[in-house]
TIRO-2110 file (N, C-alpha, C; in Angstrom, 1 decimal):
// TIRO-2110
115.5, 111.3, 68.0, N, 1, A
114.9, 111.1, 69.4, CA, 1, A
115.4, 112.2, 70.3, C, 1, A
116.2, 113.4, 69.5, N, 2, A
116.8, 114.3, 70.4, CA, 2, A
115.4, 115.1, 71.4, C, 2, A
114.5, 115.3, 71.2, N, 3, A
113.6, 116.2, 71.3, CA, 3, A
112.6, 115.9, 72.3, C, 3, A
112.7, 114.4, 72.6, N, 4, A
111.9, 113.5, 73.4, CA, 4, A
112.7, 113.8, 75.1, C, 4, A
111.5, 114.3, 76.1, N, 5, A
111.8, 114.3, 77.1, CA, 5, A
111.2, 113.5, 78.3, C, 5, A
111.6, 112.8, 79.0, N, 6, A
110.7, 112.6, 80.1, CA, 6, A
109.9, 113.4, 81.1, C, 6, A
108.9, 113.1, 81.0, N, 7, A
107.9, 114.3, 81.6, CA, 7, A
107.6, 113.7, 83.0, C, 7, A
107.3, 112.3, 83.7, N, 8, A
107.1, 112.2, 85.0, CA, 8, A
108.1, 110.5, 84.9, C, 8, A
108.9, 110.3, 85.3, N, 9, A
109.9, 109.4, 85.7, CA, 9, A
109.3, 108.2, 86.3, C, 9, A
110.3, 106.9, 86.7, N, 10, A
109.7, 106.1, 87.4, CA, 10, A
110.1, 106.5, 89.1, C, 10, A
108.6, 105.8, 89.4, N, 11, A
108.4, 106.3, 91.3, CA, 11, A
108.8, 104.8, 92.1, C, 11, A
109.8, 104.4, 93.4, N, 12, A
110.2, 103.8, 94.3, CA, 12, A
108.6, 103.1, 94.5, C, 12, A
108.7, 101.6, 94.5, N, 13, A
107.7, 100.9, 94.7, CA, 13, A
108.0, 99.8, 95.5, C, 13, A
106.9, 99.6, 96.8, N, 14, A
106.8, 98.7, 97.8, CA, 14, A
106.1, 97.4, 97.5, C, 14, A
106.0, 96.4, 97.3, N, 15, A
105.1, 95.4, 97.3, CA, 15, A
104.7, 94.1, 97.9, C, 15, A
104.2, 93.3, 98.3, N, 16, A
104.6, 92.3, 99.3, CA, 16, A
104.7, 91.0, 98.1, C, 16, A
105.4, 90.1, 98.1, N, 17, A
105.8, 89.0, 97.4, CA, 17, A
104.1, 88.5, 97.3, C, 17, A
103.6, 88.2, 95.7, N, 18, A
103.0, 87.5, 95.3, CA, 18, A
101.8, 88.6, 94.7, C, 18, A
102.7, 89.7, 95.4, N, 19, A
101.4, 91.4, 94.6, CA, 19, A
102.5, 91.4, 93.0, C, 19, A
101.2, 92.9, 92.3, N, 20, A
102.1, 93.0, 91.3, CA, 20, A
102.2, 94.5, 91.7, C, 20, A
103.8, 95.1, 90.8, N, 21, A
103.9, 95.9, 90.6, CA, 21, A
103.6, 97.0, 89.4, C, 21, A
103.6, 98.5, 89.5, N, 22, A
103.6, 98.9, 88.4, CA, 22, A
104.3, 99.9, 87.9, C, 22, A
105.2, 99.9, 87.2, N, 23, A
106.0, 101.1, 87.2, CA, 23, A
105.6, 102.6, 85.6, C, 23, A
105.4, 103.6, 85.9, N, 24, A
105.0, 104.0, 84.3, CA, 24, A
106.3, 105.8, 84.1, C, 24, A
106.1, 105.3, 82.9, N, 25, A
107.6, 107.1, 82.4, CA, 25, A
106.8, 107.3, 81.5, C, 25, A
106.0, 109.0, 81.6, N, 26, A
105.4, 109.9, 80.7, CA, 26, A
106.4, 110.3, 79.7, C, 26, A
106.6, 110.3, 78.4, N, 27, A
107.3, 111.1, 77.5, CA, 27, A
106.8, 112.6, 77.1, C, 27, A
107.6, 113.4, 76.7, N, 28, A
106.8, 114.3, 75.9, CA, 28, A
106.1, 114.6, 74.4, C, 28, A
106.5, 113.5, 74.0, N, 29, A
105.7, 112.9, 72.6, CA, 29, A
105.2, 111.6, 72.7, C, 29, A
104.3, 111.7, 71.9, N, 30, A
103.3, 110.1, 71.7, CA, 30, A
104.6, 109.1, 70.9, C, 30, A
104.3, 108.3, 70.5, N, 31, A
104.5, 106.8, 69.8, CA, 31, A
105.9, 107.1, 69.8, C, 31, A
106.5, 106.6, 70.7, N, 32, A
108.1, 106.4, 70.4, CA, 32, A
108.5, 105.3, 70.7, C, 32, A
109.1, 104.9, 69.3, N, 33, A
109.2, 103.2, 69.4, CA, 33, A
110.6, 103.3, 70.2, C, 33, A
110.8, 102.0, 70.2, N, 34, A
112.4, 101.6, 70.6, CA, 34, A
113.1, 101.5, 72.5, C, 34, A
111.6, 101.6, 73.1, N, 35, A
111.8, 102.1, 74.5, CA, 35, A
112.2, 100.5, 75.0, C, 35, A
113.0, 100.8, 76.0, N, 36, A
113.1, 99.2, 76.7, CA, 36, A
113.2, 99.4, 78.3, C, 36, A
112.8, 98.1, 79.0, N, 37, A
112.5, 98.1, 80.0, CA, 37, A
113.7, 97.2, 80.6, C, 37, A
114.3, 97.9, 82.1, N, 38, A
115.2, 96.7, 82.2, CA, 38, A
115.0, 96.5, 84.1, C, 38, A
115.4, 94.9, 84.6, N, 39, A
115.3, 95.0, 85.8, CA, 39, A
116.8, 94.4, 86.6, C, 39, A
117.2, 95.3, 87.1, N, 40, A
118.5, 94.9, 87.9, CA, 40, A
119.2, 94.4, 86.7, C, 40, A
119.2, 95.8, 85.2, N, 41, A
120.7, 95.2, 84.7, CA, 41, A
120.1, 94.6, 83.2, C, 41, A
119.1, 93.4, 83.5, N, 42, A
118.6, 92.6, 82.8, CA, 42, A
117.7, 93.0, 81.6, C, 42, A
117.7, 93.2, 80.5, N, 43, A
116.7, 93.5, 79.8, CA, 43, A
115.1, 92.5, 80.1, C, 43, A
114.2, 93.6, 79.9, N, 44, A
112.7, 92.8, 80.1, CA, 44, A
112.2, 92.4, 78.9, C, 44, A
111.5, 91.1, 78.6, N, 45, A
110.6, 91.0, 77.5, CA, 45, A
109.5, 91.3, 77.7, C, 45, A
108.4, 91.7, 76.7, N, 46, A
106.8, 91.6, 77.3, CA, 46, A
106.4, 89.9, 77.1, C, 46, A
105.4, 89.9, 78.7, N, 47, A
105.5, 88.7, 78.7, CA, 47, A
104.1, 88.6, 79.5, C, 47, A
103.2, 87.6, 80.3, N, 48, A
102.2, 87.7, 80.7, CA, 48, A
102.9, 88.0, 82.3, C, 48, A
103.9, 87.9, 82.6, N, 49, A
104.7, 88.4, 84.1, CA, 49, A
105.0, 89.4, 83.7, C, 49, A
105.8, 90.4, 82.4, N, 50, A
106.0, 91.2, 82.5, CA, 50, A
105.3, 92.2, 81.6, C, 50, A
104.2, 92.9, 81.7, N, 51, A
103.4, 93.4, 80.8, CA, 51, A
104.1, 94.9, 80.7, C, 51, A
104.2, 95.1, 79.5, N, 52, A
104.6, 96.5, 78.6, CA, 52, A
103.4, 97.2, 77.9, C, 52, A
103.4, 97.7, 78.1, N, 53, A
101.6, 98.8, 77.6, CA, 53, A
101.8, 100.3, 77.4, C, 53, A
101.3, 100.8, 76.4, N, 54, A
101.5, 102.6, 76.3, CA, 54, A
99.9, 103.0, 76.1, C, 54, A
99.7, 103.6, 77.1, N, 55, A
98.8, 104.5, 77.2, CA, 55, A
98.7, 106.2, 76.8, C, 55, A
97.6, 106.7, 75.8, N, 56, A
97.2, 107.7, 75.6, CA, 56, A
98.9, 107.9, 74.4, C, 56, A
99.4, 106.9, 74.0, N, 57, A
100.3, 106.9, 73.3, CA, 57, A
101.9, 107.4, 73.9, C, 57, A
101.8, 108.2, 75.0, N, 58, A
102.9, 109.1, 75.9, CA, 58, A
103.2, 108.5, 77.1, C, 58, A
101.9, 107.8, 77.6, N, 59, A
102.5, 106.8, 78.9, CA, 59, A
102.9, 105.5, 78.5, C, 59, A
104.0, 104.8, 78.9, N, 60, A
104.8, 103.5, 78.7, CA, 60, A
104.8, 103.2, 80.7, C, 60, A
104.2, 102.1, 80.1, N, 61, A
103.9, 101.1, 81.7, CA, 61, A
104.7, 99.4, 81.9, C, 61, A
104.8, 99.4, 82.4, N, 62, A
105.3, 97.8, 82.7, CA, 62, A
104.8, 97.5, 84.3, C, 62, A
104.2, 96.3, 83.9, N, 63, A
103.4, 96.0, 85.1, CA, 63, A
104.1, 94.1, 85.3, C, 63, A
105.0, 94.3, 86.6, N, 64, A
105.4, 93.0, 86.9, CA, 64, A
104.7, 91.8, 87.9, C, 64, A
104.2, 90.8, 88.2, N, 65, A
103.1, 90.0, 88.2, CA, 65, A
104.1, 89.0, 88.9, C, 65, A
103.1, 88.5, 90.3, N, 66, A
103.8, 87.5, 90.9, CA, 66, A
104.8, 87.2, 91.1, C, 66, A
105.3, 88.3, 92.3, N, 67, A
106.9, 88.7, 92.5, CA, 67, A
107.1, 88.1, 93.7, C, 67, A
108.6, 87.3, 93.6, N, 68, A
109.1, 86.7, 94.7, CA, 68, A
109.8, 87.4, 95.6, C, 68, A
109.9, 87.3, 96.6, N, 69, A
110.7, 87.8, 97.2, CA, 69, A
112.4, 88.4, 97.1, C, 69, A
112.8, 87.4, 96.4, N, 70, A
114.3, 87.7, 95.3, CA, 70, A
114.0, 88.5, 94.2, C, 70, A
113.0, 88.9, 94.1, N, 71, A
112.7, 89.9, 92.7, CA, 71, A
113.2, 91.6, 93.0, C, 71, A
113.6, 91.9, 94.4, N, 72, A
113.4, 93.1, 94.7, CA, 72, A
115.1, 93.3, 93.2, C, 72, A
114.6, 95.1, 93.4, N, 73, A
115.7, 95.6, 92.4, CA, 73, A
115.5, 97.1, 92.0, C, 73, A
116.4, 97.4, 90.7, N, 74, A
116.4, 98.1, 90.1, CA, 74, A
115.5, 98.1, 88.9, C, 74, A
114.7, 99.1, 88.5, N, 75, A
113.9, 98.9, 87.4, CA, 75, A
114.0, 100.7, 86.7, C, 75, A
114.5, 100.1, 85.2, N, 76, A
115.0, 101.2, 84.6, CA, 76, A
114.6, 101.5, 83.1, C, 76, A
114.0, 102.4, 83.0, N, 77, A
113.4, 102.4, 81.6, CA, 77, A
114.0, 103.1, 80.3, C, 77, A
114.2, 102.9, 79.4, N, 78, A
115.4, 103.9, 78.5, CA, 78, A
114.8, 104.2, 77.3, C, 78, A
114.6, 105.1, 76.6, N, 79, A
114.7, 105.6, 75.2, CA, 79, A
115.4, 106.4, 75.0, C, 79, A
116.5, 105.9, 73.8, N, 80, A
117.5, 106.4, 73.6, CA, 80, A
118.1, 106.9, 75.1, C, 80, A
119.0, 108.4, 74.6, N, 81, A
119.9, 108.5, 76.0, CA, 81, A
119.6, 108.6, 76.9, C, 81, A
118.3, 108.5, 77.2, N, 82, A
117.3, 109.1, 78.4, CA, 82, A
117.0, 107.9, 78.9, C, 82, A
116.9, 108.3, 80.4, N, 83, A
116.7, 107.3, 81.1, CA, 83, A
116.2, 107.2, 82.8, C, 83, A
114.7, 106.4, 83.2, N, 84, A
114.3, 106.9, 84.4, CA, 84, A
114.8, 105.7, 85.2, C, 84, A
114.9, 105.7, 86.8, N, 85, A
114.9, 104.5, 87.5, CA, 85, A
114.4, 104.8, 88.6, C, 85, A
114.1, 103.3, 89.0, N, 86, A
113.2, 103.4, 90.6, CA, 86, A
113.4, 102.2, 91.2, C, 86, A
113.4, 101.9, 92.6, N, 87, A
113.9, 100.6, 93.2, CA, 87, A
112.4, 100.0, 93.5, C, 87, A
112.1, 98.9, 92.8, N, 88, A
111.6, 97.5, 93.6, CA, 88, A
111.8, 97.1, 94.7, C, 88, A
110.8, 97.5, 95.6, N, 89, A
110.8, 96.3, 97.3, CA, 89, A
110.4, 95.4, 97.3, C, 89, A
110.4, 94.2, 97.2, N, 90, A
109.4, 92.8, 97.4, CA, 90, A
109.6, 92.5, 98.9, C, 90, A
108.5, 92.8, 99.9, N, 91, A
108.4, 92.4, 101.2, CA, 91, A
108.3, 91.1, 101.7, C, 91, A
108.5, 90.6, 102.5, N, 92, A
108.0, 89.4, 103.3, CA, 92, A
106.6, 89.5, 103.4, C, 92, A
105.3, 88.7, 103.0, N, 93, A
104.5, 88.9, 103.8, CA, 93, A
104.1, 88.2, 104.8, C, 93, A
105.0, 87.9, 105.2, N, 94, A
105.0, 86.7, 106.8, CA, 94, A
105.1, 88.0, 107.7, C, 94, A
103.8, 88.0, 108.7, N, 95, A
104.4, 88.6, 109.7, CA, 95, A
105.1, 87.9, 111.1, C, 95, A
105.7, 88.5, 111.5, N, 96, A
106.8, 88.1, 112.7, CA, 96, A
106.7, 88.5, 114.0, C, 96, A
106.6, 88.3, 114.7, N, 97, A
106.5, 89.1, 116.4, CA, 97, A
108.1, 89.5, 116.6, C, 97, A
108.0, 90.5, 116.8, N, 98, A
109.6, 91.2, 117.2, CA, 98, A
109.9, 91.5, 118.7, C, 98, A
108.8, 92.2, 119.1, N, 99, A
109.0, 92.2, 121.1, CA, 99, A
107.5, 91.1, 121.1, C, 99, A
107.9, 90.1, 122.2, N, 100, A
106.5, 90.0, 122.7, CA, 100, A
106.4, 90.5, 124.0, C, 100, A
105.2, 90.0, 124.4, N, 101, A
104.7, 90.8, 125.5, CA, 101, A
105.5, 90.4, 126.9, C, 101, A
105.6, 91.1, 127.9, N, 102, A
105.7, 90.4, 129.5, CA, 102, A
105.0, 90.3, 130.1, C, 102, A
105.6, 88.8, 130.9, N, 103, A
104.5, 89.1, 132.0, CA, 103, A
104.6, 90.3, 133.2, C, 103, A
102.9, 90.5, 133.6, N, 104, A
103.1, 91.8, 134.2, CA, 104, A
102.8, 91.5, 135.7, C, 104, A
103.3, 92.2, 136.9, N, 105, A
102.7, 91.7, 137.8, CA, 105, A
102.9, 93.3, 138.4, C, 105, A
101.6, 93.9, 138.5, N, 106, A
101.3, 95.2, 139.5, CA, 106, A
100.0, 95.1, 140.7, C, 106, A
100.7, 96.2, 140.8, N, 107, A
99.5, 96.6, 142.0, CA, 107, A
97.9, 97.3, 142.1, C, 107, A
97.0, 96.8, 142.9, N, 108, A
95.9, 97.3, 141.9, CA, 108, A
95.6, 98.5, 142.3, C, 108, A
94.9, 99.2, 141.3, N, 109, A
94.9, 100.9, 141.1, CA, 109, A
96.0, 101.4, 140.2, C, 109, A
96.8, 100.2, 140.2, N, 110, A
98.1, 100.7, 138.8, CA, 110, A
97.3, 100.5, 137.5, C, 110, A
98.5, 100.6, 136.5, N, 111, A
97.8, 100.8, 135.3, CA, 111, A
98.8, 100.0, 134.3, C, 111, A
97.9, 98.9, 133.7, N, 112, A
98.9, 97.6, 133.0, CA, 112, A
98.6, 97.8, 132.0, C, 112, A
99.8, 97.9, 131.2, N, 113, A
100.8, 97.9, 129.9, CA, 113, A
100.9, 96.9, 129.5, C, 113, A
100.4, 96.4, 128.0, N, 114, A
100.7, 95.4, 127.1, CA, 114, A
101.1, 95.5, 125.9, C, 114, A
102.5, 95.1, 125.6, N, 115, A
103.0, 95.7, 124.1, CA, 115, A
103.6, 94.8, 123.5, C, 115, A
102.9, 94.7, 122.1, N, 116, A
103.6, 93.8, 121.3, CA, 116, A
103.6, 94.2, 119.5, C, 116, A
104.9, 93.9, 119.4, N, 117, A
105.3, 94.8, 117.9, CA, 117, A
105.8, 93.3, 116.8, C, 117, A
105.0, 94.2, 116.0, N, 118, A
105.0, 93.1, 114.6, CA, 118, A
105.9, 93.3, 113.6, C, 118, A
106.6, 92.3, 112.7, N, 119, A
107.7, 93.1, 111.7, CA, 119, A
106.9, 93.7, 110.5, C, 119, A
105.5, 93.9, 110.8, N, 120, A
105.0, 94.9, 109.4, CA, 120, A
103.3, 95.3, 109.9, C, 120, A
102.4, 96.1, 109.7, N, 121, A
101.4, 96.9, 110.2, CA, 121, A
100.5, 95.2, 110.3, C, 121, A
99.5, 95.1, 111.4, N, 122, A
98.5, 94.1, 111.7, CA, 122, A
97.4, 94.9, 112.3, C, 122, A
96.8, 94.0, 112.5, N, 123, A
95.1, 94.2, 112.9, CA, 123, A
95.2, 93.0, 114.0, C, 123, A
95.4, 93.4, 115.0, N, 124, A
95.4, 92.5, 116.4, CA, 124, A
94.1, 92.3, 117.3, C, 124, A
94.0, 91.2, 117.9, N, 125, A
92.9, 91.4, 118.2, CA, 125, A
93.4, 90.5, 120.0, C, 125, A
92.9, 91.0, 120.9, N, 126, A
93.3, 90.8, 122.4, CA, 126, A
92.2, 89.6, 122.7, C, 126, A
92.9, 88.9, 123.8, N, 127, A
91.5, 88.2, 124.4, CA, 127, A
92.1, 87.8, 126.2, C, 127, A
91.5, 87.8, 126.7, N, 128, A
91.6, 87.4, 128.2, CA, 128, A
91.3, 85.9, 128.6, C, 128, A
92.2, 85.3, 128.8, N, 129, A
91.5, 83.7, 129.2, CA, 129, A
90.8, 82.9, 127.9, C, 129, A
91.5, 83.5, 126.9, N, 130, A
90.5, 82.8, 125.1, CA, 130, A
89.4, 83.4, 125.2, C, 130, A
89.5, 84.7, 125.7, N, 131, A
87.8, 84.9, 125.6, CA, 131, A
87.7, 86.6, 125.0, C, 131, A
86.9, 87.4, 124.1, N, 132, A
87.5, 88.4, 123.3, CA, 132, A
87.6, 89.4, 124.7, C, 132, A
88.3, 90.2, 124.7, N, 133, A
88.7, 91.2, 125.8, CA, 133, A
87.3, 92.2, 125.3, C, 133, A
86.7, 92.7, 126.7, N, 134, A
85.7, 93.8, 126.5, CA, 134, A
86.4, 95.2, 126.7, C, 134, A
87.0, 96.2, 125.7, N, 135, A
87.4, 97.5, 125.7, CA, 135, A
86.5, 98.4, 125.6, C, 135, A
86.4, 99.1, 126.5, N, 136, A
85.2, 100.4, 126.4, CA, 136, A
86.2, 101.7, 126.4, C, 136, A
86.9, 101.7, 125.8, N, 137, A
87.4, 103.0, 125.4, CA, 137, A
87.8, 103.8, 126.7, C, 137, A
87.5, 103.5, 127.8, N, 138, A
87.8, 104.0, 129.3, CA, 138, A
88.9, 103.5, 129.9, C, 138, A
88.4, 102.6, 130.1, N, 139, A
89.6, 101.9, 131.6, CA, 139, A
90.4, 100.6, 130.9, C, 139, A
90.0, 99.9, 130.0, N, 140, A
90.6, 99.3, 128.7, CA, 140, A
90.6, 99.8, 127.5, C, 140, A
91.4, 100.1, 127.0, N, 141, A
92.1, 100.2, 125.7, CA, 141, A
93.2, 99.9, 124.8, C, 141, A
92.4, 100.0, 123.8, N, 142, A
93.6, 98.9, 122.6, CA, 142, A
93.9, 100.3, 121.6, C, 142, A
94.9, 100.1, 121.6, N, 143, A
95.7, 100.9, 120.3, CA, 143, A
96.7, 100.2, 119.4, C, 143, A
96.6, 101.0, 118.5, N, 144, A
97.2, 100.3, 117.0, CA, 144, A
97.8, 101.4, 116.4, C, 144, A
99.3, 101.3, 116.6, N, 145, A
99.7, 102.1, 115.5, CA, 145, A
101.0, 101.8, 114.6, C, 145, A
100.6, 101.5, 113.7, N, 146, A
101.3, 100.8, 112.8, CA, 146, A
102.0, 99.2, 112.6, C, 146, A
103.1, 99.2, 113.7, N, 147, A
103.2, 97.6, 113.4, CA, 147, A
103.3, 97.5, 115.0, C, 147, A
102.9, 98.1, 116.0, N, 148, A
102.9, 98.2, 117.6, CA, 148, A
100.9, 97.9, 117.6, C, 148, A
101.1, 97.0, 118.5, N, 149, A
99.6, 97.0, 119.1, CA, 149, A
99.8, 97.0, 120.5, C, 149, A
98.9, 97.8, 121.3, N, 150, A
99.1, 97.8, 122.9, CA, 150, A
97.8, 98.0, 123.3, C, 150, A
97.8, 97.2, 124.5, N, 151, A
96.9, 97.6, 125.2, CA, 151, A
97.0, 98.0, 126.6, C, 151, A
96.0, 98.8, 127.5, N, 152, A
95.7, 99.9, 128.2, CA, 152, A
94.7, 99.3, 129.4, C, 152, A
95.2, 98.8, 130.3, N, 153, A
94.4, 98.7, 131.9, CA, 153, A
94.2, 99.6, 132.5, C, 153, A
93.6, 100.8, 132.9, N, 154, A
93.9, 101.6, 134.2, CA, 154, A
93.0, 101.0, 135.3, C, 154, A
93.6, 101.6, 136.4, N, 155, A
93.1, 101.2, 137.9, CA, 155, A
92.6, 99.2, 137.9, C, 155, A
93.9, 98.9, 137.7, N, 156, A
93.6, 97.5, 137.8, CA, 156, A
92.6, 96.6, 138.8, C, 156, A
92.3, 95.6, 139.0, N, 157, A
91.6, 95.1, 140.3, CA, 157, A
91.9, 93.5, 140.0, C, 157, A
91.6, 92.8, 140.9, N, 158, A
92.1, 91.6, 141.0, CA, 158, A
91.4, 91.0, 139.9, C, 158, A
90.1, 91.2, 139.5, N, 159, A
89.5, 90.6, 138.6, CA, 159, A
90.6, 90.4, 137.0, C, 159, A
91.4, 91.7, 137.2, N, 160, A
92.1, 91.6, 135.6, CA, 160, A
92.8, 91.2, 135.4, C, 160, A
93.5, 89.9, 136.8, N, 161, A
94.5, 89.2, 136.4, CA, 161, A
93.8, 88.1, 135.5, C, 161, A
94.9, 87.4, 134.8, N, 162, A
94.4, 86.1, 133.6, CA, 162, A
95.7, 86.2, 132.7, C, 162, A
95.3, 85.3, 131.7, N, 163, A
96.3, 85.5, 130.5, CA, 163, A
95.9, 86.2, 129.5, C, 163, A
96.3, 87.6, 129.0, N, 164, A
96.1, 87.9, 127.9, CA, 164, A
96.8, 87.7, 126.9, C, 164, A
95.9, 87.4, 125.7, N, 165, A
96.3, 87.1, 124.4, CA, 165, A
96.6, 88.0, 123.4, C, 165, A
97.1, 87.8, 122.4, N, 166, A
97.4, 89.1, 121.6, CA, 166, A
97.4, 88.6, 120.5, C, 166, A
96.7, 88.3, 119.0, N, 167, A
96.6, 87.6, 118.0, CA, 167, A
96.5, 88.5, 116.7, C, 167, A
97.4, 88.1, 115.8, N, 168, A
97.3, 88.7, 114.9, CA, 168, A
97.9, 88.0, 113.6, C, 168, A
97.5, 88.0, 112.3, N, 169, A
98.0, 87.8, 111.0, CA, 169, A
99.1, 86.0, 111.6, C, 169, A
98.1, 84.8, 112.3, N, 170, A
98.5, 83.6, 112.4, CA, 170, A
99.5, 83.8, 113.5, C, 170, A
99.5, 84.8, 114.1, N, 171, A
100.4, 84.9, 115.5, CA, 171, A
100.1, 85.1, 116.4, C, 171, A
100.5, 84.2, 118.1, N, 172, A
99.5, 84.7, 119.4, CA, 172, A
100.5, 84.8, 120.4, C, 172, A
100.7, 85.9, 121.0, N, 173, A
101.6, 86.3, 122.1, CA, 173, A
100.7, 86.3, 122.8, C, 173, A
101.3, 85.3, 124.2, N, 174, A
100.5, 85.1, 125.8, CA, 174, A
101.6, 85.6, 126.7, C, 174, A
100.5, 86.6, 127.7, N, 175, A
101.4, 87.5, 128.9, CA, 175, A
100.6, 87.1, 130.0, C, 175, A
100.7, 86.7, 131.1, N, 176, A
100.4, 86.7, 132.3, CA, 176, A
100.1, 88.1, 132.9, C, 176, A
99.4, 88.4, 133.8, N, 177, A
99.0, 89.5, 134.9, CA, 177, A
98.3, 89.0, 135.4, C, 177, A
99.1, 90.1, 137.0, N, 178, A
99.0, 89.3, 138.2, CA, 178, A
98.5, 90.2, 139.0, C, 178, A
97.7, 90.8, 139.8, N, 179, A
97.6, 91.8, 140.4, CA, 179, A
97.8, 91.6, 141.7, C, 179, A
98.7, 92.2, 142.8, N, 180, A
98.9, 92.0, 144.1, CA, 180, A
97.6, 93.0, 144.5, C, 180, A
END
């Protein structure tokens, strides 16, 4: 087995609890038996949770399946003295509100700020009084970037006071605005 090299290693993998993962180590020869898979330490068996598969005879895969959240780790693959590793993330996929919003109380012709940050990326969706917010890209706007959603009043008027809502992935942050 002296002669056998690893040609592309294992790569750092993110997942959210209940995805699978997949980790793969190219050799520089086909059919080499004796390779083993290990996670955090533990040897792997092939199993229908932990599938072992070699492709094109030189790629060796292991694909792990319905991962809990205590599954995060080390995953290390070995033939003979060689050896690749890469860390396992298993995420929360609960998302969490981390800032919620304030209440705002400006002046009108000001310009009202609403920010509320998630513990992982969402698709938020605003509403005013339970009702969907109308954003035209002008004088209201919604931005999204990443796990921050905000939105954007300029030149307020009394009309824009209400409660705005802020909903996302089973979460609703309520801010008041108040325009003097």
């Amino acid at each position: 087995a002296s002669n056998i090299e690893i040609v592309s290693g294992l790569k750092n993998t993110d997942v959210f609890a209940g995805e699978t993962a997949t980790f793969s180590c190219e050799l520089s020869r086909p059919d080499v038996a004796n390779v083993q898979w290990w996670l955090d330490g533990s040897p792997l068996q092939n199993s229908p949770v932990n599938e072992m598969s070699v492709h094109s005879g030189r790629v060796h895969t292991l694909t792990l399946k319905n991962l809990g959240t205590n599954d995060s780790g080390l995953v290390t693959f070995k033939v003979g003295c060689l050896m690749s590793t890469a860390k396992l993330l298993i995420k929360d996929p609960t998302i969490e509100v981390v800032s919620p919003m304030n209440d705002l109380t400006i002046d009108e012709d000001d310009t009202a700020e609403f920010i509320c940050q998630y513990s992982r990326p969402v698709q938020a969706t605003w509403k005013k009084n339970d009702v969907a917010l109308w954003v035209d890209g002008k004088r209201v706007m919604v931005e999204q970037d990443w796990n921050v959603a905000k939105l954007t009043i300029k030149s307020v008027v009394p009309e824009d006071g209400g409660i705005y809502v802020c909903e996302a992935g089973g979460t609703r942050v309520v801010a008041m605005l108040k325009v003097e």
